[in-house]
ZAMARGU-4260 file (C-alpha; in steps of 0.2 Angstrom, whole numbers, plus 5000, padded with zeros to 4 digits):
<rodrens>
0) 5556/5572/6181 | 5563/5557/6187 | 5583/5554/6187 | 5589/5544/6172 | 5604/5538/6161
5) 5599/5543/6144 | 5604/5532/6128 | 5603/5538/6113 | 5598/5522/6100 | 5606/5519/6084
10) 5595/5509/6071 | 5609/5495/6072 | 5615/5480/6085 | 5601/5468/6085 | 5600/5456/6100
15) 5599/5440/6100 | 5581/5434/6106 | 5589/5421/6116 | 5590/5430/6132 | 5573/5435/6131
20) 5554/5429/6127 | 5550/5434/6108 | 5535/5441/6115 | 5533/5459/6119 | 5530/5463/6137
25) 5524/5482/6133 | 5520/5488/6117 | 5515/5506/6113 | 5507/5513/6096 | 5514/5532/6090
30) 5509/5543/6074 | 5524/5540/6064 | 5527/5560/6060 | 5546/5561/6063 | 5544/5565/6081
35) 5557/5557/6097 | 5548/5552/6110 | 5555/5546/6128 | 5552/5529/6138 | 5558/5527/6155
40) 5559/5509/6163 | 5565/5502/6182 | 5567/5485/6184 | 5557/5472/6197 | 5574/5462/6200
45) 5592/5468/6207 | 5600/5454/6193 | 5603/5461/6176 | 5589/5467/6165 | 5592/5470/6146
50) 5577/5479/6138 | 5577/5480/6119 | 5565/5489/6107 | 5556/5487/6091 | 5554/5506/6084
55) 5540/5499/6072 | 5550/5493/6056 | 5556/5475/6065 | 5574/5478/6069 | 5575/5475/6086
60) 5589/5487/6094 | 5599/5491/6110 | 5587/5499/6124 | 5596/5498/6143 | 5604/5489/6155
65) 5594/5489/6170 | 5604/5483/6188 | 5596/5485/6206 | 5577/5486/6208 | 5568/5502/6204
70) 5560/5512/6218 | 5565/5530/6212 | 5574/5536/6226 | 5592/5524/6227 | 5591/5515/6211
75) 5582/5526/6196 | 5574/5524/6180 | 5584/5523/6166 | 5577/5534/6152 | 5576/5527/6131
80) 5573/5540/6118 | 5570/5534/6099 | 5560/5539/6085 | 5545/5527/6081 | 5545/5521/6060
85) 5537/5509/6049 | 5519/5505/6058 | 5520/5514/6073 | 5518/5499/6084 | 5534/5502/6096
90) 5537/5482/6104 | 5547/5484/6119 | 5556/5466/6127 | 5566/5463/6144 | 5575/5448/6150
95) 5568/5451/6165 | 5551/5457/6173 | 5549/5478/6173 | 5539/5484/6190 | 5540/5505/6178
100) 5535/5509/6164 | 5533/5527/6158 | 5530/5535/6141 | 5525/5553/6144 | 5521/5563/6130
105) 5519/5580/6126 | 5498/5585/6128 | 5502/5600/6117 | 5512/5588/6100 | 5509/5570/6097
110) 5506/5555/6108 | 5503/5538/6109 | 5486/5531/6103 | 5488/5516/6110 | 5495/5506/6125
115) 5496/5489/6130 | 5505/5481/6147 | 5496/5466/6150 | 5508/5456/6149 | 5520/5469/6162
120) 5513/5460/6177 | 5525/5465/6189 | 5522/5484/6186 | 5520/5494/6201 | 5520/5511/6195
125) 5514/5517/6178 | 5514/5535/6168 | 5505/5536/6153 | 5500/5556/6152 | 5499/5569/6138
130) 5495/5555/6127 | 5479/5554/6114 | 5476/5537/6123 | 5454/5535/6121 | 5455/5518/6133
135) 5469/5508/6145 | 5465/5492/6150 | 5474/5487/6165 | 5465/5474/6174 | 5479/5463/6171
140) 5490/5474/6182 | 5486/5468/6198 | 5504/5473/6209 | 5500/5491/6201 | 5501/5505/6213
145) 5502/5518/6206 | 5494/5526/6187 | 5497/5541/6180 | 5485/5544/6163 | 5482/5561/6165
150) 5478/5574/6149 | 5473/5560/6136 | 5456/5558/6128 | 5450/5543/6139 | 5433/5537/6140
155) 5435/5522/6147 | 5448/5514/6158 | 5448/5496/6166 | 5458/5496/6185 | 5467/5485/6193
160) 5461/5486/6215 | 5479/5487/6220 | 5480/5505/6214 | 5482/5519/6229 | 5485/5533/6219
165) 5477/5536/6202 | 5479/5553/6190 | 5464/5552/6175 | 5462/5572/6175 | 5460/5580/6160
170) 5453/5566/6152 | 5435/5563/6142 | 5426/5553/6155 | 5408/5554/6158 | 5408/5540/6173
175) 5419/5533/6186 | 5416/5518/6195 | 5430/5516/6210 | 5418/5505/6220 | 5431/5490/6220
180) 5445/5502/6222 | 5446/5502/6240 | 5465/5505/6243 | 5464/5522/6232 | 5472/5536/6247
185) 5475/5548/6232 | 5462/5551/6217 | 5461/5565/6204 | 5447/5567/6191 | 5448/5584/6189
190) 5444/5591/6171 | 5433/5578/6165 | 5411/5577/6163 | 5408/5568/6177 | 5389/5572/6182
195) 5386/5558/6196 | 5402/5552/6208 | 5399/5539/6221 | 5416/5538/6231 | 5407/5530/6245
200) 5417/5514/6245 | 5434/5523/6243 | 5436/5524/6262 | 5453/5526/6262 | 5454/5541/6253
205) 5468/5554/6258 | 5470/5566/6242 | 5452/5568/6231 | 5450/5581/6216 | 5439/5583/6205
210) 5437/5601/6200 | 5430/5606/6183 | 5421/5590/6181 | 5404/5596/6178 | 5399/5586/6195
215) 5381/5588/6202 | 5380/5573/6214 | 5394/5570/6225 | 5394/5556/6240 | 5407/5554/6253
220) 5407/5538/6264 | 5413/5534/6280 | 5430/5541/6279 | 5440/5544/6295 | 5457/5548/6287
225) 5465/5558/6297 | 5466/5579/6289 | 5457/5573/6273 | 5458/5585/6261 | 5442/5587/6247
230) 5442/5597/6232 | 5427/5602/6223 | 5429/5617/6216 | 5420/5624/6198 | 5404/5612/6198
235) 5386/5611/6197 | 5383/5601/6216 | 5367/5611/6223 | 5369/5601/6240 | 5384/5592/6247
240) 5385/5579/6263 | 5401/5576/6269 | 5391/5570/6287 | 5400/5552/6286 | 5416/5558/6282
245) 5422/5562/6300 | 5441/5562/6292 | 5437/5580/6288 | 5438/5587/6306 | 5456/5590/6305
250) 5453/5592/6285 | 5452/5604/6272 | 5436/5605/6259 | 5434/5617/6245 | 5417/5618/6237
255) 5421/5634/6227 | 5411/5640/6215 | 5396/5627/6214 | 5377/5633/6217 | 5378/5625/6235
260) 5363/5630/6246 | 5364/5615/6258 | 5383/5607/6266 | 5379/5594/6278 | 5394/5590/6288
265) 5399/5586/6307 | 5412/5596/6309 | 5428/5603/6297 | 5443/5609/6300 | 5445/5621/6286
270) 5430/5625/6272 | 5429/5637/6258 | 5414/5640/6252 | 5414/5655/6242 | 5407/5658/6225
275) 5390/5647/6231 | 5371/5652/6233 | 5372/5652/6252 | 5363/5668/6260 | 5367/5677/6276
280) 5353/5664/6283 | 5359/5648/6276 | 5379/5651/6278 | 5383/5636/6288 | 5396/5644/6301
285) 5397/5631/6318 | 5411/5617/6320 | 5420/5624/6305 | 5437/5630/6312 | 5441/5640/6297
290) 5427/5646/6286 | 5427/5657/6270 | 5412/5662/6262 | 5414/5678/6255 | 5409/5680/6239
295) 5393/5670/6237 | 5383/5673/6221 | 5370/5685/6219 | 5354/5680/6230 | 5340/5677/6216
300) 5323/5688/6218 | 5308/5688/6208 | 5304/5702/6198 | 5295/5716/6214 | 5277/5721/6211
305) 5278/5734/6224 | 5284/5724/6239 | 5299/5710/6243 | 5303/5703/6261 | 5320/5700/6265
310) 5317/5701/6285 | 5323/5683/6284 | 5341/5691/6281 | 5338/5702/6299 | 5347/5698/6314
315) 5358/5685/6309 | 5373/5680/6321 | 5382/5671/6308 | 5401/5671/6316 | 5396/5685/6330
320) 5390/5681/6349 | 5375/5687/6347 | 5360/5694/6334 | 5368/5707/6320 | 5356/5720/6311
325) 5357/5720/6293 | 5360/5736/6283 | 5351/5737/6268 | 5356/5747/6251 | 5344/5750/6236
330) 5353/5751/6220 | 5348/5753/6202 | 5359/5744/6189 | 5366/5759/6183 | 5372/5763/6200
335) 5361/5775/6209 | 5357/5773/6226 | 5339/5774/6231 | 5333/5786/6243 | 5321/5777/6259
340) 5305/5787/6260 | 5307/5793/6244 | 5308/5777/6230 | 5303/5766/6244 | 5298/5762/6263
345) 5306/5752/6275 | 5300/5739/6289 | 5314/5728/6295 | 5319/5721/6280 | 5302/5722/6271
350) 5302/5734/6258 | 5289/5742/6247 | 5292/5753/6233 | 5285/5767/6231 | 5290/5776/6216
355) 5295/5769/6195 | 5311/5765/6192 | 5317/5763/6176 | 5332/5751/6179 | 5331/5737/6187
360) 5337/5735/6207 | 5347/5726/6218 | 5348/5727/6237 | 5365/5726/6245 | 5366/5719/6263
365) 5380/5721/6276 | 5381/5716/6294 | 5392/5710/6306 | 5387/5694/6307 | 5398/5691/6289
370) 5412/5704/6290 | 5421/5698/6276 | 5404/5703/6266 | 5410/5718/6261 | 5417/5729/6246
375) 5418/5720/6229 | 5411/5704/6243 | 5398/5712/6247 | 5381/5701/6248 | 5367/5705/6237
380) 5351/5703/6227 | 5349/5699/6206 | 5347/5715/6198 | 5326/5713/6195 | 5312/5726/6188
385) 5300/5735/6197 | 5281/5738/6195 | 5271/5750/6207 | 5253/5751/6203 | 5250/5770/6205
390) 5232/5767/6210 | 5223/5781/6216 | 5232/5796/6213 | 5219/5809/6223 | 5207/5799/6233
395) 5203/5815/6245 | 5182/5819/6243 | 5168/5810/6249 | 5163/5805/6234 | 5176/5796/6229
400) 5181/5786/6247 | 5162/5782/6250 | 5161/5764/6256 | 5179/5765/6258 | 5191/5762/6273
405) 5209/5766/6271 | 5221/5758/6282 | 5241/5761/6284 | 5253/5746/6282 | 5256/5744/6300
410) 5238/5741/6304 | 5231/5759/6307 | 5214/5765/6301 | 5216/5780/6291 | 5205/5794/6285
415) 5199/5786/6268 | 5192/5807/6266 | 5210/5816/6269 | 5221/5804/6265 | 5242/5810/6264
420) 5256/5805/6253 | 5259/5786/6256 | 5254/5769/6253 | 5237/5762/6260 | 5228/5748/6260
425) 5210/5753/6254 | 5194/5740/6258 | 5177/5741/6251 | 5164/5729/6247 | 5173/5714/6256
430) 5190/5716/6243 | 5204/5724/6247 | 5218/5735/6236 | 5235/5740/6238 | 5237/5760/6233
435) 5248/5773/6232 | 5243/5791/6237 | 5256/5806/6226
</rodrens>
């Protein structure tokens, strides 16, 4: 909250409009409920600045006296508080040019609806947030640095290219075009419905967030600002290629909780990837300093009709020096482990089920490679149903294996006459079956 004098206006003591233009530099639009709202202004001029205030009904009253030139740190803003009546239509006027303007609002009561400061050419810094503004036009506002219109109901908003940092989280965008905006070091977009963002112009960028904002494209140009830092946390990106952005090898980028299955990068200082739909395969590990990964979402399977392959999970080295097994763990969704040799064989990480299941399963996977892969962590498979086709129950006789040859799943020709518990593979008349021997 920014340091201020506060003056409490009485409806009395208009000014005489000869010190100033009749024209409002800044004029802001309010329900007219009763309720006091705040407006905070710093002057663009060390002389004397007089700023006075239309509340809506005409009278034009006391607002401040601003000496020395606003820059927030050894001259402050001097703070205004009033009730808007009549229309609504708060005028504000200065005898000379303002370079800040605020009129927070409280997101949770009533705001303003409407803003105008085109006519505030000299602002430099802006706050318009917690409001129910739907647009801003501030094209006019071409020495503007800095916008704060976070938590209103924008859908549009026109910019000025001076700006380097802008706040429009929280807001009802759909798209956002920063492609002239090429001083921007500090950008947040977070909390909008933002499903494309092409920020590869904004080369300069510092500070960029934009988590919650329904993002499924994302590109990053050529930035090399130095420890960039890139949040993307809470969208729908499937891919992400940060390759450009060589800023980010002393940076931080979080990519939580999207459906990543490709990051295409150079090399990162510190990632979090978590919550994504990387498997112990895909995880992308070298030249990022500092990695997390652990939890990734469930590893999607197709229903198994008899057999799934998950060797493509084996002898990963992931962050290890050198080739880790992989532990596999059969699980039904009510919780009971499943027995190897029992419900189902094993072949390094190729699986074929043996016996019904009623529930559905999921395999859990553990391995060194990913130590952080473990407890509530712990990679896994989407719970899926299982079919085993019983086939021939007792195929022992002559009768019933003539023209047959049985073979083992490693490759072994068996007795199609004496065949064991098991699974075989049997072949007759140029076809082949997959069977299961109880």
């Amino acid at each position: 909250m920014k340091k201020s004098l506060l003056f409490f206006l009485l409806a009395s003591s208009c000014l005489g409009m000869s010190a100033q233009s009749t024209t409002p530099v800044i004029t802001v639009t309010y329900p007219v409920d009763g309720t006091q709202h705040e407006l905070d202004f710093g002057s663009a001029v060390a002389e004397t600045n007089v700023v006075t205030i239309d509340w809506g009904d005409g009278n034009i009253v006391t607002g401040a006296t601003l000496t020395g030139i606003y820059d927030d740190y050894n001259v402050y803003a001097t703070t205004v508080t009033g009730t808007p009546v009549g229309t609504g239509v708060v005028k504000i006027y200065a005898t000379k040019p303002l370079n800040d303007f605020e009129c927070t609002s409280n997101m949770n009561g009533t705001g303003a609806t409407a803003l105008d400061v085109s006519l505030a050419t000299e602002l430099t810094s802006l706050s318009a947030n917690g409001n129910k503004l739907t647009s801003v036009d501030l094209s006019k506002n071409t020495k503007l640095l800095d916008a704060e219109l976070n938590n209103n109901l924008l859908t549009e908003v026109k910019l000025p290219v001076s700006l380097t940092k802008l706040n429009l989280q929280g807001n009802q965008l759909t798209s956002f075009d920063g492609s002239a905006l090429t001083n921007l070091a500090t950008l947040y977009l977070s909390n909008n419905n933002i499903a494309t963002l092409d920020l590869s112009a904004n080369t300069n960028l510092k500070n960029f967030y934009a988590l919650n904002s329904g993002l499924e494209s994302f590109k990053l140009g050529a930035n090399t600002t130095s420890k960039l830092f890139v949040n993307v946390n809470n969208n729908k990106l499937t891919t992400l290629d940060v390759t450009e952005a060589t800023g980010l090898s002393n940076g931080r980028l979080f990519a939580m909780n999207n459906n990543l299955t490709e990051l295409k990068y150079t090399k990162i200082g510190t990632a979090n990837i978590s919550g994504n739909c990387f498997t112990l395969a895909t995880l992308p590990v070298s030249n990022i300093t500092t990695l997390t990964y652990a939890p990734q979402q469930a590893m999607a399977i197709s229903p198994i009709a008899e057999t799934i392959d998950l060797s493509a999970q084996n002898n990963i080295t992931g962050l290890a020096s050198a080739a880790q097994a992989t532990t596999y763990t059969w699980y039904t969704t009510s919780g009971t482990q499943l027995v190897e040799g029992t419900d189902y064989t094993a072949d390094n990480g190729k699986f074929t089920f043996i016996k019904d299941q009623t529930d559905s399963v999921y395999c859990t996977m553990a391995t060194a490679a990913f130590p952080k892969f473990t407890g509530a962590n712990i990679f896994k498979t989407t719970a899926v149903p299982v079919t085993v086709t019983t086939g021939i129950n007792a195929i022992n006789g002559s009768a019933k294996a003539a023209n047959v040859e049985a073979y083992t799943l490693d490759g072994r020709k068996a007795d199609a006459n004496n065949l064991r518990h098991g699974v075989y593979v049997l072949r007759s008349e140029g076809k082949a079956r997959k069977v299961i021997v109880k």
